[in-house]
C-alpha positions as CSV (number, residue, x, y, z in Angstrom):
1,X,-99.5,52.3,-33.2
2,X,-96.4,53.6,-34.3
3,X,-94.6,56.0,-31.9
4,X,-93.4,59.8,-33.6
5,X,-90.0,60.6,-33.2
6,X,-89.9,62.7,-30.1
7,X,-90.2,66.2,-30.9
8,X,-88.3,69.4,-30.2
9,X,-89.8,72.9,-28.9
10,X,-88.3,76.2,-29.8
11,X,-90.1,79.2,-28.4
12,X,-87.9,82.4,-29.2
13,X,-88.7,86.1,-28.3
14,X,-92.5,85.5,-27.5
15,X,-94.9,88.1,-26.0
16,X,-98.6,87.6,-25.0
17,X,-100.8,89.5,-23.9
18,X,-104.6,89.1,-23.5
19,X,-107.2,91.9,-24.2
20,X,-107.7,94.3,-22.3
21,X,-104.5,93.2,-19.7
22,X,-103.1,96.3,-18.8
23,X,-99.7,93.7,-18.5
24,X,-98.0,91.2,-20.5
25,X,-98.8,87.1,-19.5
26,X,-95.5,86.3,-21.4
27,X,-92.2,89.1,-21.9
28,X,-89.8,88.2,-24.6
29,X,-90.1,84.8,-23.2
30,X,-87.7,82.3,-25.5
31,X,-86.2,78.5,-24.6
32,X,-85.4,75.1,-26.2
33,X,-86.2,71.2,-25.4
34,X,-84.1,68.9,-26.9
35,X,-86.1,65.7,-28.5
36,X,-86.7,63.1,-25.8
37,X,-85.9,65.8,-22.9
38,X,-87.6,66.3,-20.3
39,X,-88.6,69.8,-18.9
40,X,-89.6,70.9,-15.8
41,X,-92.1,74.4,-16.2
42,X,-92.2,76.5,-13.2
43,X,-93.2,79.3,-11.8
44,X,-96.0,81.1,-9.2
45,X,-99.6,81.6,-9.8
46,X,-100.0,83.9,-12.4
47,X,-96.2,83.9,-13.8
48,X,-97.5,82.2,-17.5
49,X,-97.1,78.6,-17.3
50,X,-100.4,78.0,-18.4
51,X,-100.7,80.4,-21.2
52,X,-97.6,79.4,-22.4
53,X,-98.5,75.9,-22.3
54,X,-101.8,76.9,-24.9
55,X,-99.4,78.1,-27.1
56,X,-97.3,75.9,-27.7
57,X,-100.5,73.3,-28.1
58,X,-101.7,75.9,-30.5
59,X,-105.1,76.4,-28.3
60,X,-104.3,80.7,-28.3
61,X,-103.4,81.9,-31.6
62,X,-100.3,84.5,-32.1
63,X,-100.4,87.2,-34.7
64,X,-96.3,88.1,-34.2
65,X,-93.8,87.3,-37.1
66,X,-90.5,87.1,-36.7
67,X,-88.5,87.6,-34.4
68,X,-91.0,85.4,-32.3
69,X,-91.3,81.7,-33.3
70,X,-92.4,79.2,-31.4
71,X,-91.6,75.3,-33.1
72,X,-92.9,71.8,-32.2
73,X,-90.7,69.6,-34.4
74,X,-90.5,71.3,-38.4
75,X,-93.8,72.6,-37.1
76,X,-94.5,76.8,-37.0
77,X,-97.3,77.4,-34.5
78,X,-98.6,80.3,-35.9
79,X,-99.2,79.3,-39.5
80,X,-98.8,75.4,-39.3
81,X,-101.0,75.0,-36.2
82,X,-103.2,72.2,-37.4
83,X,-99.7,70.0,-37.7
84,X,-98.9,71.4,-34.6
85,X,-101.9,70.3,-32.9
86,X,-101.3,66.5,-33.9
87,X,-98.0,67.0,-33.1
88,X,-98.6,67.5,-29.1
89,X,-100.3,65.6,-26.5
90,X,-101.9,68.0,-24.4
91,X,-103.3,67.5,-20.4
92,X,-104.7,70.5,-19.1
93,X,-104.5,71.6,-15.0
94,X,-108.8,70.7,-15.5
95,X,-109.3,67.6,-17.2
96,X,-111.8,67.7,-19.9
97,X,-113.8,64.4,-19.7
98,X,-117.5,63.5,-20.0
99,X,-118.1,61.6,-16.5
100,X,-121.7,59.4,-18.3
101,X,-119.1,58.1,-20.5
102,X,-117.2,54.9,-19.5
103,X,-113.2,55.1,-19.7
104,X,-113.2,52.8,-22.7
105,X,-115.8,55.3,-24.6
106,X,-114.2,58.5,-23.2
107,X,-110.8,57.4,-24.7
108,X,-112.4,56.3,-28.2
109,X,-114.4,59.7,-28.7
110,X,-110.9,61.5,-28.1
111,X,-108.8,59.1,-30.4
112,X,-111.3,59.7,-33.4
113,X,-111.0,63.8,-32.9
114,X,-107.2,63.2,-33.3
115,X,-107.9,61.3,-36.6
116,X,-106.4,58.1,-35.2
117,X,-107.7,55.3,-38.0
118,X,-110.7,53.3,-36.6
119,X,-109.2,50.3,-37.5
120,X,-106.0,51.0,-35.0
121,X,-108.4,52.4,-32.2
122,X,-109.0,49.4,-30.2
123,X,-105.2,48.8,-30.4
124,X,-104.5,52.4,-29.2
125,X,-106.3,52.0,-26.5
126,X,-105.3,49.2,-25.1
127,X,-101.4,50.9,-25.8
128,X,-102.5,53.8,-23.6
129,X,-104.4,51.9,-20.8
130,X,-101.5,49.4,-20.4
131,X,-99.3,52.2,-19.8
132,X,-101.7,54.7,-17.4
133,X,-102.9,51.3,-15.7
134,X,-106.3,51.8,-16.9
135,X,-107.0,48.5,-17.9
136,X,-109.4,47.5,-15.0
137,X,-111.4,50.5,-15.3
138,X,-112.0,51.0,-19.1
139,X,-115.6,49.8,-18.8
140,X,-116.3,52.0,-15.7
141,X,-117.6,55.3,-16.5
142,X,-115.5,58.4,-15.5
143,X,-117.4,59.9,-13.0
144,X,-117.3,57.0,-11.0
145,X,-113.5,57.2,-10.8
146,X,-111.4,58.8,-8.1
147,X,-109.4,61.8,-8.8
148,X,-106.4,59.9,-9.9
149,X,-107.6,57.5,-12.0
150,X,-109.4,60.7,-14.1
151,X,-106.0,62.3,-13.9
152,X,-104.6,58.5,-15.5
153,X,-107.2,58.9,-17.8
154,X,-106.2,62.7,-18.9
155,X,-102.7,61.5,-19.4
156,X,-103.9,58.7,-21.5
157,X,-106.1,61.0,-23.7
158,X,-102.5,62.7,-23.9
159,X,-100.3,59.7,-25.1
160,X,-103.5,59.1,-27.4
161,X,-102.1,59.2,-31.7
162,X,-98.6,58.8,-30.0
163,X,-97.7,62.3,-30.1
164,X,-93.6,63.2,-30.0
165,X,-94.5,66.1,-27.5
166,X,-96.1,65.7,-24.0
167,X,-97.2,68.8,-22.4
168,X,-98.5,67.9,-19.0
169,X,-100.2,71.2,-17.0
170,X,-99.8,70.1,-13.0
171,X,-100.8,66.7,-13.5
172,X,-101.0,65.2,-10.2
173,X,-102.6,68.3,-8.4
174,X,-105.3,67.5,-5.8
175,X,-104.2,64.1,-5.6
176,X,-102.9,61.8,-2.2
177,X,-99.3,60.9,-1.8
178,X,-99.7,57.1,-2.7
179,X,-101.6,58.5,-6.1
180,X,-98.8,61.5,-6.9
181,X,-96.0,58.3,-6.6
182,X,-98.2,56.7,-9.1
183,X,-98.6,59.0,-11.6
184,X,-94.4,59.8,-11.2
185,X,-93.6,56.5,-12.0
186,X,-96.0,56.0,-14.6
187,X,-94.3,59.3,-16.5
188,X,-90.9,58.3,-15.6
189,X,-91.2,54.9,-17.2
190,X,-92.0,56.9,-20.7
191,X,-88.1,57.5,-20.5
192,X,-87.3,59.8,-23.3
193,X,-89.7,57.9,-25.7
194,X,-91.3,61.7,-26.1
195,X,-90.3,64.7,-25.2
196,X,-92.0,66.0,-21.8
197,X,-93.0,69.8,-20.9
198,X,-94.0,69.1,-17.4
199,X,-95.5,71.8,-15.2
200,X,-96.0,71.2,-11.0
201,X,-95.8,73.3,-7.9
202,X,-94.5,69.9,-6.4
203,X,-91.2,70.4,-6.7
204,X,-89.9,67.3,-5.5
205,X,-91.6,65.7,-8.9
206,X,-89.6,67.9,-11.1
207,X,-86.3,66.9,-8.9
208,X,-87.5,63.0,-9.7
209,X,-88.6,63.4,-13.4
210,X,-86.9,66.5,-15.2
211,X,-83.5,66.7,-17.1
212,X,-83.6,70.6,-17.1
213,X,-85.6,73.5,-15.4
214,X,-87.3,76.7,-16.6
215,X,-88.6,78.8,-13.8
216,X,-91.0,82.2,-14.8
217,X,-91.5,84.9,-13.3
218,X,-94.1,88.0,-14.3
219,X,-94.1,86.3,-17.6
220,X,-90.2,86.1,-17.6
221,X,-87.9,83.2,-17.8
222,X,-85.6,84.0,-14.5
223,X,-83.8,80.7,-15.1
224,X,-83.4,78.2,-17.9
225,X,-80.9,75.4,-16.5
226,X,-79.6,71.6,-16.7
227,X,-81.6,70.1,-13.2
228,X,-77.7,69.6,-12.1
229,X,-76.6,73.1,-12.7
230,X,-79.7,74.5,-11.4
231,X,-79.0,72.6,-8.0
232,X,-75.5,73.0,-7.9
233,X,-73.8,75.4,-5.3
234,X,-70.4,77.6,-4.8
235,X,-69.8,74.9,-2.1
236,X,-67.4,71.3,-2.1
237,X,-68.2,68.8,0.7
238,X,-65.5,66.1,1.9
239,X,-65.2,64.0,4.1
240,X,-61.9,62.6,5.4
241,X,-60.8,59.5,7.6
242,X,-58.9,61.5,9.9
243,X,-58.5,63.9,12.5
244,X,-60.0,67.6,11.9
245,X,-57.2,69.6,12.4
246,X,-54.6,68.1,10.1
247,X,-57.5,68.2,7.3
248,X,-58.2,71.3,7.8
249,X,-54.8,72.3,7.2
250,X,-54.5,70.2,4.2
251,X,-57.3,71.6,3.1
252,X,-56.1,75.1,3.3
253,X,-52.7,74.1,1.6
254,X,-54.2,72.3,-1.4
255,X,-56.7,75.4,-2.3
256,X,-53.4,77.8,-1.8
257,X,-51.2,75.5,-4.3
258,X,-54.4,75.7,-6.8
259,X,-54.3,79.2,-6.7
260,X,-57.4,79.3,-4.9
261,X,-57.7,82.4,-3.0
262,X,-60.5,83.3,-0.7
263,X,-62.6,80.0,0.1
264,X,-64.3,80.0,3.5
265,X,-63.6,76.9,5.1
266,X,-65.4,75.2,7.4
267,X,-64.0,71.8,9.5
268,X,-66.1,70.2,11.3
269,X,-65.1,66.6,13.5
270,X,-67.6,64.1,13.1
271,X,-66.0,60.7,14.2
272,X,-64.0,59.9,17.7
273,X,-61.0,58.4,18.5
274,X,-61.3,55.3,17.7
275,X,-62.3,56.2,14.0
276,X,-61.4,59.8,13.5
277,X,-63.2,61.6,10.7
278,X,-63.9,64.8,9.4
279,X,-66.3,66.7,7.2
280,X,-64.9,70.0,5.2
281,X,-67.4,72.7,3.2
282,X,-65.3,75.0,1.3
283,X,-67.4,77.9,-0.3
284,X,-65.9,79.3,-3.3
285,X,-67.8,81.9,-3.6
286,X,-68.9,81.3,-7.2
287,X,-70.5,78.2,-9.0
288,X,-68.0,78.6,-11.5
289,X,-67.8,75.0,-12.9
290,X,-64.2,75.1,-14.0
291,X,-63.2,76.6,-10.9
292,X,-65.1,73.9,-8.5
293,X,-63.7,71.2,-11.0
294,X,-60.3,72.7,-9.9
295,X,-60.3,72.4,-6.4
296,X,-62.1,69.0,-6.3
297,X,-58.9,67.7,-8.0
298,X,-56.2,69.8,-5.9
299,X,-58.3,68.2,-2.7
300,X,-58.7,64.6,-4.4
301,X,-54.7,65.0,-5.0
302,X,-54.0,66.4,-1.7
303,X,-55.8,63.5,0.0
304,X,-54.1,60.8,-1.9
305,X,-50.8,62.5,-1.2
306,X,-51.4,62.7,3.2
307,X,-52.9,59.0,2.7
308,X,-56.0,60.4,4.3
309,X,-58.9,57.7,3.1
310,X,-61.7,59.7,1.1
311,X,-65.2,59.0,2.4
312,X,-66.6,61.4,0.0
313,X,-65.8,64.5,-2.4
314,X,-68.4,65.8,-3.8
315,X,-70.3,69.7,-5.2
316,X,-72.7,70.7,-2.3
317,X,-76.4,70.7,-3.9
318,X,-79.4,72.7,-3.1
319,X,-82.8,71.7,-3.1
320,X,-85.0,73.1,-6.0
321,X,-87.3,74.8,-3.6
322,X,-84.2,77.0,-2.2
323,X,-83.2,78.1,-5.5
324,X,-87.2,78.5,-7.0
325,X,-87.2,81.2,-4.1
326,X,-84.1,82.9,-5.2
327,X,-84.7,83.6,-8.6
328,X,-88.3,84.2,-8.1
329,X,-88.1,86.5,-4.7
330,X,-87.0,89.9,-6.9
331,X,-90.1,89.4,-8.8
332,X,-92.5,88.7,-5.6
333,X,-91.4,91.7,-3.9
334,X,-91.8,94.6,-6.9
């Protein structure tokens, strides 16, 4: 079968809220995905995810006109949500699947609800089981599988009528470490074939599979970023063939001609005599991108100049679990 153009997903100034909630699932919510990116959805329990997630596969209606929209591809959820619908591949935190039915059968049933033509089925299956690595259990019946292979078969139900958006809701929860590297590759060799909302409190996954990041927070988006911004710091790490204390005064120099005031410094001697070398953190104080770009050059230069070999220059990085905790602390505490 024919794989759709991968889709984008506009969701602009969207509130939910359910009856009788005396607070909002979703605030005002509003993001982009690019066709063929890849998003990482985040958050705590509770924050939204998943009721975000039904909306966007048109599973909980919206009454709100505009100024709220939410788009797969030309497609308006609210009034277009059949095309929707056929639009998205959808894998929910509990997979639905019947377990007296064998894999073969379970996947057949699901690809005739999604109007795939009977006489493409057989081949659509066989697409989807070659690329979950179902194709040794399709004549075992699902409740006979383990908890990964169900989870394979939920993401083939998914890539079922080749959909061009992916909206996976924490696909590899419950599962053993050998089956979570599994299912990672098997989503990472989709590439950007279609476009991938991805929801996990593994946050190592998102780190492996995600171009960009958007964390909630009480039904709030408390960061929409590039994976690379979202992980970059105010700090530049280097490390120089030589001994500390000349670096450290190059270092000082070269910030100072840049017009770099205020960076905290930090020199630290990490070789011996025989093969001095040094390792320098300089906090800026901001993430500023042009200003970080800056003083990587003025230190690159300043290296070059001294004839001190460069062993590495490089923005300091955080891990995605530091900065999930920073921009969702404020909201844990109130």
């Amino acid at each position: 079968m024919t794989l759709a153009a991968p889709a984008s997903l506009v969701v602009e100034r969207l509130t939910y809220r359910y009856a009788a909630a005396t607070r909002v699932a979703l605030d005002d919510v509003g993001f982009a995905v690019a066709p063929g990116e890849r998003l990482g959805l985040l958050g705590p329990n509770g924050a939204g995810k998943s009721t975000l997630m039904r909306i966007v596969c048109g599973f909980l209606p919206i009454d709100a006109g505009p100024p709220t929209r939410v788009t797969v591809g030309p497609f308006e959820v609210r009034t277009q949500s059949q095309d929707v619908r056929r639009s998205v591949g959808y894998m929910p935190e509990l997979v639905p699947v019947y377990p007296e039915l064998r894999v073969r059968e379970q996947l057949n049933f699901r690809a005739s609800i999604k109007d795939v033509p009977r006489r493409r089925c057989a081949a659509e299956i066989g697409r989807v089981a070659a690329a979950c690595g179902l194709g040794d259990v399709l004549e075992t019946p699902v409740g006979k599988l383990s908890r990964g292979y169900r989870q394979r078969v939920g993401i083939a139900d998914a890539l079922l009528g080749a959909p061009g958006l992916l909206v996976l809701d924490e696909p590899t929860v419950g599962l053993d470490p050998n089956q979570i590297r599994d299912i990672r590759a098997m989503l990472r060799e989709l590439g950007g074939a279609q476009t991938l909302v991805f929801s996990s409190h593994i946050l190592a996954e998102v780190e492996a599979l995600c171009d960009r990041v958007v964390i909630l927070a009480a039904g709030r988006v408390v960061l929409d970023a590039t994976l690379a911004d979202a992980l970059g710091t105010a700090q530049l790490e280097l490390e120089v063939g030589a001994e500390a204390q000349p670096v450290g005064a190059m270092v000082r120099d070269a910030l100072a001609s840049a017009s770099i005031a205020d960076a905290v410094i930090e020199v630290v001697s990490i070789g011996d005599a025989a093969a001095p070398r040094a390792r320098v953190r300089v906090d800026l104080g901001t993430a500023d991108a042009a200003l970080l770009a800056r003083a990587r050059v003025a230190l690159g230069a300043a290296c070059l100049e001294a004839r001190m070999p460069i062993h590495a220059l490089a923005p300091g990085r955080t891990r995605l679990e530091a900065r999930f905790a920073e921009v969702t602390g404020a909201q844990r505490e109130t």
